[in-house]
C-alpha positions as CSV (number, residue, x, y, z in Angstrom):
1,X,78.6,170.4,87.5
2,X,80.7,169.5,84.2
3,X,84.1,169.5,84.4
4,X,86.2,171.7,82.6
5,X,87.3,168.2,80.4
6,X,83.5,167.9,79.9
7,X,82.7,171.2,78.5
8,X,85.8,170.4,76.2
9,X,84.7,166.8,75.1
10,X,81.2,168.4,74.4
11,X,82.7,171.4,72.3
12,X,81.8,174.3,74.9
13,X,85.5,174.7,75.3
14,X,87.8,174.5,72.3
15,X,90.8,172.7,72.8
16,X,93.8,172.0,70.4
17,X,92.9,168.1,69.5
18,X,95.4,165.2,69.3
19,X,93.2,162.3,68.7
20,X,90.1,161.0,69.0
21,X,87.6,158.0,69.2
22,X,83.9,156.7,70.3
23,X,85.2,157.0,73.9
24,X,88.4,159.0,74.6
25,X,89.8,162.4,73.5
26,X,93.6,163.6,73.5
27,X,94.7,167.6,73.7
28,X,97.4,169.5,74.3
29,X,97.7,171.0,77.9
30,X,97.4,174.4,77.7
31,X,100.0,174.8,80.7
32,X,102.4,172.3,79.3
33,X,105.7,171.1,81.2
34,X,107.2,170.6,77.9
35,X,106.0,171.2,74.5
36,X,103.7,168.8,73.1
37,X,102.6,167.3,76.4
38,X,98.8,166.0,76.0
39,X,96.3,164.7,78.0
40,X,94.0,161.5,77.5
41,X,90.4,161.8,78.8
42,X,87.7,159.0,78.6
43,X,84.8,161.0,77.9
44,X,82.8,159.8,80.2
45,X,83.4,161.8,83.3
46,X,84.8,160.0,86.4
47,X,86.9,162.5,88.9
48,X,88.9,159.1,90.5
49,X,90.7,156.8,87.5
50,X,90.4,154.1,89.6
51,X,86.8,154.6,89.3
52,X,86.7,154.2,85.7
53,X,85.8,150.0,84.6
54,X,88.4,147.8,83.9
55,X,87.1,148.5,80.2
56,X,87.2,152.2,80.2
57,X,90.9,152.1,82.2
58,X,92.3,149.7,79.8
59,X,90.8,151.5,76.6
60,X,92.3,155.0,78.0
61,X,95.3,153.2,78.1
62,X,94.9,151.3,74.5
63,X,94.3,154.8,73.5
64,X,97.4,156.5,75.4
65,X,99.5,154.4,73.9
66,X,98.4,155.1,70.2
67,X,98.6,158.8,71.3
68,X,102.2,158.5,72.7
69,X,103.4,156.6,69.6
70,X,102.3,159.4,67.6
71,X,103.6,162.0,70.0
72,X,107.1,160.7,69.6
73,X,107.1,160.3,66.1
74,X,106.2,164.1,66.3
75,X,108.2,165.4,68.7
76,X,112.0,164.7,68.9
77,X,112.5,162.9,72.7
78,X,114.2,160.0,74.4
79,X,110.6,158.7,75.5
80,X,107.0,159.6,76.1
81,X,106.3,159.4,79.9
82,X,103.3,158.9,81.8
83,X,101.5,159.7,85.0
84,X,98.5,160.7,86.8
85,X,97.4,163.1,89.1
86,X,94.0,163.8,88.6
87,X,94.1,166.7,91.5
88,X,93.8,169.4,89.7
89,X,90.5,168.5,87.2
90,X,87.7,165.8,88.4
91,X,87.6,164.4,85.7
92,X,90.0,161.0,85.1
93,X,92.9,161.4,82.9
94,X,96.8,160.9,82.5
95,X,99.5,163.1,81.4
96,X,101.5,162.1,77.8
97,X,104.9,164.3,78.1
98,X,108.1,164.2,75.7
99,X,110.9,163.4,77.9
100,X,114.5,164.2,77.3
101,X,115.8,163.2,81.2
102,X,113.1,162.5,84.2
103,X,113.1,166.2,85.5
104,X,110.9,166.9,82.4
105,X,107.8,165.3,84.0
106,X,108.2,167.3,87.5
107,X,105.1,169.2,87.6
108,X,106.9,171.7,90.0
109,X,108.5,173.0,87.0
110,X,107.0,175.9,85.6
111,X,104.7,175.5,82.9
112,X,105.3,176.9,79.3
113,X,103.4,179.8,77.8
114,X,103.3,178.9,74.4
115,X,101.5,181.1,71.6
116,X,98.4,180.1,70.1
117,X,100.3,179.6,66.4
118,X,102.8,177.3,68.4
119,X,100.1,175.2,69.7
120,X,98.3,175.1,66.5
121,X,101.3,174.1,64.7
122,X,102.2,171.0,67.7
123,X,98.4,169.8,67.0
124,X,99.3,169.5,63.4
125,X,102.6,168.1,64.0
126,X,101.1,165.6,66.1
127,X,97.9,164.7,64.7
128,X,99.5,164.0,61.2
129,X,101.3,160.4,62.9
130,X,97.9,159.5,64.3
């Protein structure tokens, strides 16, 4: 069965997009920690990241980084941090979050419930430094 990722990459799902190439897509989370946090998918599926090649892991993170330097230029923060969980959605992919202090990435913290207009105005915001 597709993963929810999947059905985005293929256009089932509409998502608010960041970026995108040949091989990898970039989002917003809908549930973000932080406004304008995004996640990087290859769109191949692969649940494990550690599954991915050494080609596809080092392109999603070629790709992350051109995403996070974009997201920063967008969004005022001290830096863009990083992570992976990959618990939650089988599908391999990390976590791009503004940061203002290292609490901001604590995914204990409850999520934002930001309004359509807001997350259609961060994928312009962010998008434009791509």
């Amino acid at each position: 069965m597709a993963s929810i990722f999947s059905k985005i990459i293929s256009g089932e799902i509409p998502c608010y997009k960041i970026a995108e190439n040949e091989n990898y897509l970039a989002f917003l989370d809908i549930n973000p920690l932080v406004e304008g946090h995004t996640l990087v998918v290859p769109k191949r599926e692969e649940d494990y990241i550690f599954d991915l090649t050494d080609e596809e892991l080092s392109g999603l993170m070629v790709f992350a980084k051109q995403v996070a330097k974009a997201l920063k230029q967008a969004i005022p923060c001290k830096r863009i941090g990083i992570t992976v969980i990959g618990l939650e959605v089988p599908h391999a992919h990390v976590h791009l979050i503004p940061m203002q202090q290292a609490s901001d990435i604590n995914f204990s913290n409850p999520k934002l419930n930001l309004s359509t207009e807001k997350l259609t105005s961060l994928t312009q915001q962010i998008s434009s430094k791509f």
